[in-house]
N, C-alpha and C positions, 0 to 999 in steps of 0.2 A: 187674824192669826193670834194664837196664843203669846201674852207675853214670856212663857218658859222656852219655847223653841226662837221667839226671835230675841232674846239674852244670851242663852247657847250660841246663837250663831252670828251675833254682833261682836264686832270687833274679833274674827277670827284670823283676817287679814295684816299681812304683814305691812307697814307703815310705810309708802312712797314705792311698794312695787308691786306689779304688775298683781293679778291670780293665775292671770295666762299669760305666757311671752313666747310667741313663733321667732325663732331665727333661723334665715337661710333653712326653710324645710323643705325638704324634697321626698315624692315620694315616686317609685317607677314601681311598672310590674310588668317585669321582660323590657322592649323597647318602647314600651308606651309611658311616659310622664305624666301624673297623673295630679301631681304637685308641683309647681316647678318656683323652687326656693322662695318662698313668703316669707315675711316679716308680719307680723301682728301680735301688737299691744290689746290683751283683754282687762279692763280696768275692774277693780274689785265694787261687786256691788250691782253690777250693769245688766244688762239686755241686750248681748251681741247676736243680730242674727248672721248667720254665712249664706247669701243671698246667689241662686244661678239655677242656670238648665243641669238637665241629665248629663254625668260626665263634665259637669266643671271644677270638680276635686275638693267639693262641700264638705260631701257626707267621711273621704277619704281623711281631710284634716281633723273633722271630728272625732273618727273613729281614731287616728293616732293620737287625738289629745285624752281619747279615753284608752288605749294602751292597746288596742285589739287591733291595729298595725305599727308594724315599726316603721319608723322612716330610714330610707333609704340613704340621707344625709339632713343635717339640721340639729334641730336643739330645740328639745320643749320643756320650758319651765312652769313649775306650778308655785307660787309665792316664791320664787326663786330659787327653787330648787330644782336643778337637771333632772328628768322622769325620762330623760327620751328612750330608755332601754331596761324600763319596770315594769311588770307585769300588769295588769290592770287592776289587781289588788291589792298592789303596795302604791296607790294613787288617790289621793283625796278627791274623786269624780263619784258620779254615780248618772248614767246615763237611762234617757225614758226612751223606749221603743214607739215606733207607730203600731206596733201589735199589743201594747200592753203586757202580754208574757206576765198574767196574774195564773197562781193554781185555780183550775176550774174549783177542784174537788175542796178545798179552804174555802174561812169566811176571810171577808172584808179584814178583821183584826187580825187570823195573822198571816196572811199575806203581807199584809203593811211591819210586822212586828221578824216577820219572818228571817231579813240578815242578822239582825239581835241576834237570833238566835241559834243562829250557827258561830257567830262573834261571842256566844256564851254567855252574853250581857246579863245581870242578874235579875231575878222574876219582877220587881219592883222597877227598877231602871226602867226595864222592859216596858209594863204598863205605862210609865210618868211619860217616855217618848212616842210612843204607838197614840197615846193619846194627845199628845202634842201636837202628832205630825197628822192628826184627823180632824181637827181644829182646824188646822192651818187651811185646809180643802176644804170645812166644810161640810163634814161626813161624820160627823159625832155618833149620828144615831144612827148608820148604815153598818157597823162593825160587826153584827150579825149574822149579814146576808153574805151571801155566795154571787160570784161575779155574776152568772148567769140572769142575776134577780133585779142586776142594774142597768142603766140608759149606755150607751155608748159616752156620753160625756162623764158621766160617774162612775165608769172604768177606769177612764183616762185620771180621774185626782186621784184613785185609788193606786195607779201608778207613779203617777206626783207624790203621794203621803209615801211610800214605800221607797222612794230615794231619797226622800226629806228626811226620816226617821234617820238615815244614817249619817246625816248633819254631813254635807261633804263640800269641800269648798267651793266648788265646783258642778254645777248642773247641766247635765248634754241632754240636747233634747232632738231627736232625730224622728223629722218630720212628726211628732205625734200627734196631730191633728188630723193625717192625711188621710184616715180613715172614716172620717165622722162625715156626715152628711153638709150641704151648705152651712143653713141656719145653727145649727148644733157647732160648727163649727167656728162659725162666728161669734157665737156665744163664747164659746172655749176661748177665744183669742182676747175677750177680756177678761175671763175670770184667772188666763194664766198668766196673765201681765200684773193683775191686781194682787197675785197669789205671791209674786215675785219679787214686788214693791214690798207687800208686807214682810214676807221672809224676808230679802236683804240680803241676800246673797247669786254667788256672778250664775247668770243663765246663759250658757250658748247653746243657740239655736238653729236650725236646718231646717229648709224649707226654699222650692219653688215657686212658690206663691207671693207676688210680685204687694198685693194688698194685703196680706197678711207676715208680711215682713215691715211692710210702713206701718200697721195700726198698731205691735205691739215694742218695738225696739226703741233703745234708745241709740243706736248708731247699728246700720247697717254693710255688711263688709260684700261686695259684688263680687261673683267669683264668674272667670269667664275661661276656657282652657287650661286650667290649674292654677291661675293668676286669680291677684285680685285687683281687679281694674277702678273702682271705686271701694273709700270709706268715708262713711260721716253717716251725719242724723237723718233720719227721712226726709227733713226737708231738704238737706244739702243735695242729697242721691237725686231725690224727685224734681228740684227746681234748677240744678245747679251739676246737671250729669256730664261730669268728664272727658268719655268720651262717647259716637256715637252708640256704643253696643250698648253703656247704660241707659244712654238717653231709650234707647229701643227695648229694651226691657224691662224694666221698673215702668210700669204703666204703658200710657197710649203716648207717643210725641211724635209730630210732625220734624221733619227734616228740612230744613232749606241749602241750596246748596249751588254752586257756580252758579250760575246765568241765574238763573232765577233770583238768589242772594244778592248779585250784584243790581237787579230790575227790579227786588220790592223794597229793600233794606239799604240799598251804596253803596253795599262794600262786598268784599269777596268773602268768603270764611263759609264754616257749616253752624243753620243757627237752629235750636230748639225750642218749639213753640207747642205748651200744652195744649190741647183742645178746649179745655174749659174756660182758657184765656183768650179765646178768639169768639166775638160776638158777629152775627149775620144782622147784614143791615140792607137799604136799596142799594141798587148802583149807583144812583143818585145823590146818596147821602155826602155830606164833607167828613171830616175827621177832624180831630185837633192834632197841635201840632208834635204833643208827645207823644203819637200815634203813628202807624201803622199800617197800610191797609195794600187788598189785592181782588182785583174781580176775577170772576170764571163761571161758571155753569158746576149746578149740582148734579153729580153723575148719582150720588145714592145716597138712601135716605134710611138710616136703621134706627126702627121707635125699639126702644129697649124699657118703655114703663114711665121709669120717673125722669127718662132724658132722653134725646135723638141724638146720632149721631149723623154729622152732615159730611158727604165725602165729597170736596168742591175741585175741580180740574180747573187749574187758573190760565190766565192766555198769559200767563209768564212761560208756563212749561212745568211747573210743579203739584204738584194735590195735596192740599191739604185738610183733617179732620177738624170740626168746629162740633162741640158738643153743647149742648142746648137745653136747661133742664125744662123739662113740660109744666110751667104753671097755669097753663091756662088753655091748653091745646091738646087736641086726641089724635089717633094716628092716624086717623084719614084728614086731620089739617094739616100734619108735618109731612104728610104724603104727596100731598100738593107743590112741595117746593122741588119735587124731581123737576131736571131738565131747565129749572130759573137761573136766569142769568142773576147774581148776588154780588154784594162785596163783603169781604171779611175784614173785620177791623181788631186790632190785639195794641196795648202800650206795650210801647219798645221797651220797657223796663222787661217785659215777661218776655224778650227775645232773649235769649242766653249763648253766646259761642263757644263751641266746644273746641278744646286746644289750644 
């Protein structure tokens, strides 16, 4: 990143508050609730992503914190100031679509240069930022070309440099990734976290995607029925899930639960066990004593490449996944453990009770 755009946009932040602040927001459309009054602290600087299924009030909080719905009751501040009832152009945001929304018929410069210049900004200013904000992506020498001429990932920073150019406090990003293929997409998910870091300014984020919410955030906000059921950093969400819907969503996790709980673990509660934290061993084997363990029969066996996943029916009464990375095994070795009787071993430290 250029050092002129990350100067511009250092220290734009009001000192001790917030850039975003939800209070009591609600939002309805007819009898349907769509928000139902959150509170969230977006800290200046950060990488908040809003984390859920279709219909858990993600993209709806986003799109009121970018002004293109009102709330129905609540209060949203931007460096502490009330926005909840401003248009979206009297709001220091600038949100990136999953369509990108570039003019086909423009190049690369000004598409990116293009609010300037409805903002009237002068020919000079103009250039010093457009090229600021092509720096900061990466795309120096693409300024040229016509969208048509770029990758699907070199779209997406030409729509990153095109809300950066207008220096906004504020970054929405709605789903923009959701378009790009795997690999492409993967890639995108460091180069926008890196892009982020260097600019320096607060990113809120949208997306269902359970691994690409942990790879690039720095705190994670779960949204489940308009709620938000868990916040904290990836590790807190993924190690450390609240209740069961996070533990079920963010990732893979097994469930333990009555009888079962009370027959592998002592006690009663619901406990959360990752799969990666549970090793396959003989029935035979012992365990230590900060351990863990439970036998059963492998009902199924999924080779997925660089891991298998093991799905074990235990004669407690419960099932649970043991995932296994392959270092040294093909799929017709890990094939062979259908229908074996196993024991599953995991440290009760990686037992976690939710509630």
């Amino acid at each position: 990143m250029t050092s002129a755009l990350a100067t511009e946009l250092a220290g734009s932040g009001v000192a001790g508050v917030p850039a975003v602040r939800l209070r009591a927001l609600r939002k309805e459309f007819g009898d349907v609730v769509a928000v139902a009054d959150i509170d969230l602290d977006i800290f200046d600087g950060e990488f908040l992503t809003l984390l859920g299924p279709s219909g858990s009030g993600k993209t709806t909080v986003l799109r009121m914190i970018a002004g293109f719905e009102l709330p129905t009751s609540g209060r949203i501040e931007l460096a502490g100031a009330d926005v909840s009832q401003r248009p979206p152009f009297q709001r220091d945001v600038n949100t990136v679509f999953q369509d990108y929304a570039l003019f086909p018929h423009f190049d690369v410069r000004t598409n990116v240069e293009y609010g300037l210049r409805v903002k009237k900004v002068a020919k000079s200013e103009r250039k010093e930022r457009t090229d600021a904000a092509l720096a900061s992506v990466r795309l120096e020498e693409y300024g040229g070309r016509r969208p048509s001429q770029l990758s699907g990932g070199q779209r997406q920073r030409v729509a990153l440099a095109r809300a950066l150019v207008n220096r906004p406090r504020v970054l929405l990003l709605d789903e923009p990734l959701g378009a790009l293929d795997l690999k492409l997409r993967e890639q995108m998910q460091v180069e926008l976290k890196a892009i982020q870091r260097d600019v320096g300014i607060t990113f809120v984020f949208v997306t269902h995607d359970q691994d690409e919410a942990l790879t690039m955030s720095d705190r994670i906000a779960v949204f489940n029925n308009g709620r938000i059921e868990q916040i904290g950093s990836p590790a807190d969400v993924y190690e450390r899930p609240a209740t069961e819907f996070v533990a079920g969503f963010v990732g893979t996790s097994n469930l333990l639960r009555g009888e079962s709980a009370q027959s592998i673990i002592g006690r009663p509660g619901v406990f959360s066990i990752r799969p990666e934290k549970i090793r396959l061993v003989a029935e035979s084997d012992g365990i230590d004593a900060d351990e863990h363990s439970a036998v059963g029969v492998v009902r199924e066996v999924v080779y997925v490449g660089d891991a298998t996943r093991f799905v074990v029916g235990l004669d407690a009464g419960a099932e649970l996944v043991a995932l296994r990375q392959n270092l040294e095994t093909s799929s017709m070795q890990v094939n062979e453990y259908r229908d074996r009787r196993i024991k599953l071993v995991w440290r009760r430290e990686h037992e976690f009770q939710i509630g």
